[in-house]
C-alpha positions as CSV (number, residue, x, y, z in Angstrom):
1,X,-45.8,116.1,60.2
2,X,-42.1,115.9,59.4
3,X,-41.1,115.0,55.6
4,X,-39.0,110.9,56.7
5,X,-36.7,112.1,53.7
6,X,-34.6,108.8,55.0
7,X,-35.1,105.4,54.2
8,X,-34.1,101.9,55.1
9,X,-34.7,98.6,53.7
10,X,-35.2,95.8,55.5
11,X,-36.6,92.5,54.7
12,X,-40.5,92.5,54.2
13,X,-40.1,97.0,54.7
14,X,-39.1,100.3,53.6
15,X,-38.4,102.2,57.0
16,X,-38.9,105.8,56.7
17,X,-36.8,107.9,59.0
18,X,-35.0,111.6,59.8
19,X,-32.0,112.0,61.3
20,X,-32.0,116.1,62.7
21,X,-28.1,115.6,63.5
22,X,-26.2,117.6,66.1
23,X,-23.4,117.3,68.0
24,X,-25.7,116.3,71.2
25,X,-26.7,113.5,73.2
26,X,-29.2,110.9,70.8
27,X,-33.1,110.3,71.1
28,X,-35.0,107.9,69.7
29,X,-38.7,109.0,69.2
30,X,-40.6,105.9,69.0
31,X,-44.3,106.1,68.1
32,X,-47.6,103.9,69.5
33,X,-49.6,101.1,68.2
34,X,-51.3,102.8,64.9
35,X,-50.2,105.7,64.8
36,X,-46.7,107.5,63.3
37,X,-44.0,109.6,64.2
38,X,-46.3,113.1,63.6
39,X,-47.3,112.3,67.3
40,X,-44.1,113.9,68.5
41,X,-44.4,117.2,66.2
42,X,-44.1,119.2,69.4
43,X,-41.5,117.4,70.9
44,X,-38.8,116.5,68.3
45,X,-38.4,120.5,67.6
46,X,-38.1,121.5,71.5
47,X,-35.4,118.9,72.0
48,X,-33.4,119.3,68.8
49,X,-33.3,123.3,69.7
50,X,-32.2,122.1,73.3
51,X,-28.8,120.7,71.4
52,X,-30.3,116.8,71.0
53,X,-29.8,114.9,68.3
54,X,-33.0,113.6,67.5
55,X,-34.1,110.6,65.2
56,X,-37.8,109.9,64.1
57,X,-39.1,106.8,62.2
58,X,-42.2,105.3,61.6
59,X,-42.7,101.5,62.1
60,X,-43.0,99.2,59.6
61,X,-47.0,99.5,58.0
62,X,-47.2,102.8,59.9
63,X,-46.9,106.0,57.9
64,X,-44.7,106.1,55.5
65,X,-43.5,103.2,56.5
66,X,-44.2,100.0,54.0
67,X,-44.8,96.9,54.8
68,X,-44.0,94.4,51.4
69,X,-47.1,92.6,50.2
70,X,-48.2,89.9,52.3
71,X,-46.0,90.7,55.4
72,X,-47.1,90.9,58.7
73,X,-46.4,93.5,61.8
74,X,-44.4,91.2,64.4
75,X,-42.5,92.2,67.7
76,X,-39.0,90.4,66.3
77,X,-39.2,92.4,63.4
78,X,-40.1,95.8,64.9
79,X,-36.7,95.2,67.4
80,X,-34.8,94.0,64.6
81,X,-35.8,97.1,62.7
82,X,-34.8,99.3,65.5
83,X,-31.5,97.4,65.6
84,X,-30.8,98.1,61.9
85,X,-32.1,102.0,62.3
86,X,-29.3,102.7,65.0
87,X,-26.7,100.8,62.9
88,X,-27.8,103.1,60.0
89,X,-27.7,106.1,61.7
90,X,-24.3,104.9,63.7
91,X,-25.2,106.4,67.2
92,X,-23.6,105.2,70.4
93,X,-26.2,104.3,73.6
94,X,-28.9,107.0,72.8
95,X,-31.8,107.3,74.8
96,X,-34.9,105.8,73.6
97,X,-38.0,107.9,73.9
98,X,-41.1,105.0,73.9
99,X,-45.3,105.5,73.5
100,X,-47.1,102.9,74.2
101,X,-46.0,100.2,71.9
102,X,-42.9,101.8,71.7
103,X,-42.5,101.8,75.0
104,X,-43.0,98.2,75.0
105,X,-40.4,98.0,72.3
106,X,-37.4,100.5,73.8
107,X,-38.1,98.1,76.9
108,X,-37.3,95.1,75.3
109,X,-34.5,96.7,73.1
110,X,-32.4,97.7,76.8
111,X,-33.2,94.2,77.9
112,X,-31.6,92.4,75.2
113,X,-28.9,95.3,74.6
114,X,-28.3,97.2,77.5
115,X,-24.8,98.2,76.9
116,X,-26.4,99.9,73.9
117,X,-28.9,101.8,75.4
118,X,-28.0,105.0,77.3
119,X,-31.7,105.4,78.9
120,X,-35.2,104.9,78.6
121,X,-38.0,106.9,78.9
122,X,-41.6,105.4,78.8
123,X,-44.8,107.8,77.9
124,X,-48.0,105.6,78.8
125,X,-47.0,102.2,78.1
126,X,-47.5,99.1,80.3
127,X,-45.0,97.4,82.2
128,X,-43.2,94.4,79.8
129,X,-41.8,92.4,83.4
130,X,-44.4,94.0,85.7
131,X,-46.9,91.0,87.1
132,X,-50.0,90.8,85.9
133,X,-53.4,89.5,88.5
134,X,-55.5,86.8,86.5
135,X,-57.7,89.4,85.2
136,X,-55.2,91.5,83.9
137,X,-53.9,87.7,82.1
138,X,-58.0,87.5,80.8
139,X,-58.2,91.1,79.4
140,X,-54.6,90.8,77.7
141,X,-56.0,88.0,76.1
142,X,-59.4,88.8,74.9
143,X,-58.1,92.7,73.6
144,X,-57.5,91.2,70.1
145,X,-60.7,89.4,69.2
146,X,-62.2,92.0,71.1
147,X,-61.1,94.6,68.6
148,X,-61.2,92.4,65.9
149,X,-65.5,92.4,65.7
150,X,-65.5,95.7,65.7
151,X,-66.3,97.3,62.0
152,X,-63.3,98.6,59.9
153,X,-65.1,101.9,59.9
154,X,-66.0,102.6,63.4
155,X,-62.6,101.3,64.7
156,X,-60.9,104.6,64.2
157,X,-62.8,106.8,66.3
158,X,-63.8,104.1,69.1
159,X,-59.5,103.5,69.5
160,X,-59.1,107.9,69.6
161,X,-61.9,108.8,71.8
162,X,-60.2,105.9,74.2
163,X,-56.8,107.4,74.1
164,X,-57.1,111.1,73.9
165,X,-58.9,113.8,76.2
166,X,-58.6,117.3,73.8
167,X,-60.9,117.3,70.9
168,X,-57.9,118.5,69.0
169,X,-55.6,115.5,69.7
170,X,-59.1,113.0,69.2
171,X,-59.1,114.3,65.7
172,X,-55.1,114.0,65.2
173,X,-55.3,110.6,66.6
174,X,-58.9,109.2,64.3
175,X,-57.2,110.8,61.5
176,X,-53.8,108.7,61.9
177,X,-55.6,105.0,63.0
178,X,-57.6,105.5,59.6
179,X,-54.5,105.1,57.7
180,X,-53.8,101.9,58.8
181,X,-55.5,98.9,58.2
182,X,-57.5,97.0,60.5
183,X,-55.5,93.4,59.5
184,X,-52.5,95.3,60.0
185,X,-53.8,97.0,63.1
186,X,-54.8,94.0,64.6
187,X,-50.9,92.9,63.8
188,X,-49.8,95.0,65.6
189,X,-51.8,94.9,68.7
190,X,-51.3,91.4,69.0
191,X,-47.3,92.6,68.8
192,X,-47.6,94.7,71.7
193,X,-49.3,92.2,74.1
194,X,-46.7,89.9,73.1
195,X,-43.7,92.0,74.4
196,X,-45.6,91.7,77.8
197,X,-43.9,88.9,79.7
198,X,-43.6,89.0,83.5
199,X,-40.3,87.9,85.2
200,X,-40.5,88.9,88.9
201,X,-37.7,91.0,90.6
202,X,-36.5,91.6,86.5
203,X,-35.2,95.8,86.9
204,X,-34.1,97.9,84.2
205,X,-30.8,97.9,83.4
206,X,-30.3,101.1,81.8
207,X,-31.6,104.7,83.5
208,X,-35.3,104.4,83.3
209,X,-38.1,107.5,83.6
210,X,-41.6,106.7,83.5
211,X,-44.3,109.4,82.3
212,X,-48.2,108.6,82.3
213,X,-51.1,110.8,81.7
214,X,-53.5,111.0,84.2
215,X,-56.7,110.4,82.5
216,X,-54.9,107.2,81.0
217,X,-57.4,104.5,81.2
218,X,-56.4,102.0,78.3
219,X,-55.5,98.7,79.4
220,X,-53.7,98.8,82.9
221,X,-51.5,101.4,82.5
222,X,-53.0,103.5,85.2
223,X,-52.2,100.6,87.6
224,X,-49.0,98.8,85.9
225,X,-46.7,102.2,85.9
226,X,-47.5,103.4,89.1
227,X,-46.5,99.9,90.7
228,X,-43.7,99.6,88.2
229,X,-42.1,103.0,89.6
230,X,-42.2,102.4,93.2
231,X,-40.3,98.9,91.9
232,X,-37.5,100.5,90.4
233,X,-37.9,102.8,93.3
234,X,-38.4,106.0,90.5
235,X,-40.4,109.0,90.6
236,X,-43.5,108.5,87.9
237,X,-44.6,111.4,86.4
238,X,-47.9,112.3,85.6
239,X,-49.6,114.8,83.6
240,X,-52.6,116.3,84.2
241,X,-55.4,116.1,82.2
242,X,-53.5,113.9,79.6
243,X,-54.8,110.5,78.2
244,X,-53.0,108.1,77.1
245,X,-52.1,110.2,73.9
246,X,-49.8,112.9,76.3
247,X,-47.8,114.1,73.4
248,X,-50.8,115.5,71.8
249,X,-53.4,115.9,75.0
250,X,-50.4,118.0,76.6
251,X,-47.8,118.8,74.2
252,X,-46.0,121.6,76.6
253,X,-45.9,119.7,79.2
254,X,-44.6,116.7,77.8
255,X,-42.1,118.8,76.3
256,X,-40.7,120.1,79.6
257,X,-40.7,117.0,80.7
258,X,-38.4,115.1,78.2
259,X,-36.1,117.9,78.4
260,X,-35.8,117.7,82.2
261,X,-35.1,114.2,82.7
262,X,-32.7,114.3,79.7
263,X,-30.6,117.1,80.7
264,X,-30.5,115.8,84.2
265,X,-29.4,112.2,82.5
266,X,-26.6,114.7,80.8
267,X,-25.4,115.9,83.9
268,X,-25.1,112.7,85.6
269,X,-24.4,109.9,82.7
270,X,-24.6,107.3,84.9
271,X,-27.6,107.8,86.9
272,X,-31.2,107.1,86.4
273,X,-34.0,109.2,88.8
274,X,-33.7,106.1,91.1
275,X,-34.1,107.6,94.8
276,X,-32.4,106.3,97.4
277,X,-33.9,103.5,99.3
């Protein structure tokens, strides 16, 4: 875990962040739904020896992150946050690096700003504008209270066993959702499904790479990114052997991965992996 030295105040937080500098290209490292930015210890490094300039932050009531006393996790804050983090850290258009939630949230970021986005890449995260059947509409809605009966103390491991496949990256990920609290957690959650909002023929503005590990079987992202790619007419790719947590299930891979789609974004500024149709 990497010492936020950083921090930003903001109304109802404290946002903890790091700023590794460089003269390179910016990335945004933006971590899932109860966890923190320690979920990209493996990656931040690689792409900040590759000549990146990487940022990490933890979102508000993750980390060490605060929330203030009787605040709640929304979705407008977390994208105002991520607003004001940028401004502080005065970088032009960098690529936004989004798990899960935070793939949710870079999407939504390039919708409303896409002149100040210079890419995003999304590691398991459902699709914000993607359609959804009536099932998908029932299980978006019932996630919440669903989560919400289960006990405080079992919650933790439940959530990792669901979203990793190493038992090295279950025990990094039960360790990290027992920080937080279930209230907060629940927040949170209910922040996520609320970025989901379909809007056929919607496509991203901004070059766009989708990554999605294969043994990912939390909500639909198995389904959602696969139909989301051939939408945007992009190459998904997929790890194998990774869960949902892919950073941590396959670090390496992940690794090589980031760094190839972002040096070929360097190369050619203006293009995404779109293939031609």
């Amino acid at each position: 875990m990497v010492k936020l030295a950083r921090r930003l105040t903001r109304p109802g937080a404290e946002i903890a962040f790091a700023d590794f500098g460089g003269d390179g290209s910016s990335v945004v490292l933006i971590h899932g739904a109860g966890v923190d930015h320690s979920m990209f210890d493996e990656q931040g490094p690689v792409l900040t020896q590759r000549g990146y300039r990487v940022i990490v932050w933890d979102l508000r009531g993750h980390g060490q992150s605060a929330l203030s006393p009787g605040e709640r996790f929304t979705a407008s804050d977390a994208l105002e946050d991520l607003d004001a983090l940028l401004a502080e850290c005065g970088v032009d258009a960098p690529v936004l690096v989004g798990h899960s939630l935070g793939g949710n949230l870079a999407q939504a970021f390039a919708r409303k700003f896409p002149r100040r986005v210079g890419g995003v890449i999304v590691l398991d995260s459902t699709w914000n504008a993607g359609p959804l059947s009536a099932l998908e509409r029932f299980a978006l809605r019932l996630a919440a209270p669903g989560l919400a009966v289960i006990p405080a103390g079992r919650l933790p491991r439940i959530m990792a066993r669901a979203s990793a496949t190493t038992p090295e990256a279950m025990a990094r990920t039960e360790a990290l959702f027992t920080r937080i609290p279930k209230r907060t957690f629940l927040d949170v959650w209910r922040a996520t499904a609320s970025f989901v909002a379909p809007e056929p023929g919607y496509r991203s503005p901004v070059p766009l790479a989708l990554v999605r590990g294969a043994e990912d079987r939390t909500g639909n992202i198995a389904t959602a990114m696969p139909r989301w790619a051939h939408a945007e007419g992009l190459v998904e790719h997929v790890v194998p052997g990774a869960g949902h947590m892919v950073t941590m299930d396959a670090p390496a891979e992940t690794s090589r991965l980031l760094v190839s789609i972002l040096d070929g974004w360097d190369q050619r500024p203006v293009a995404s992996e779109r293939r031609s149709r």
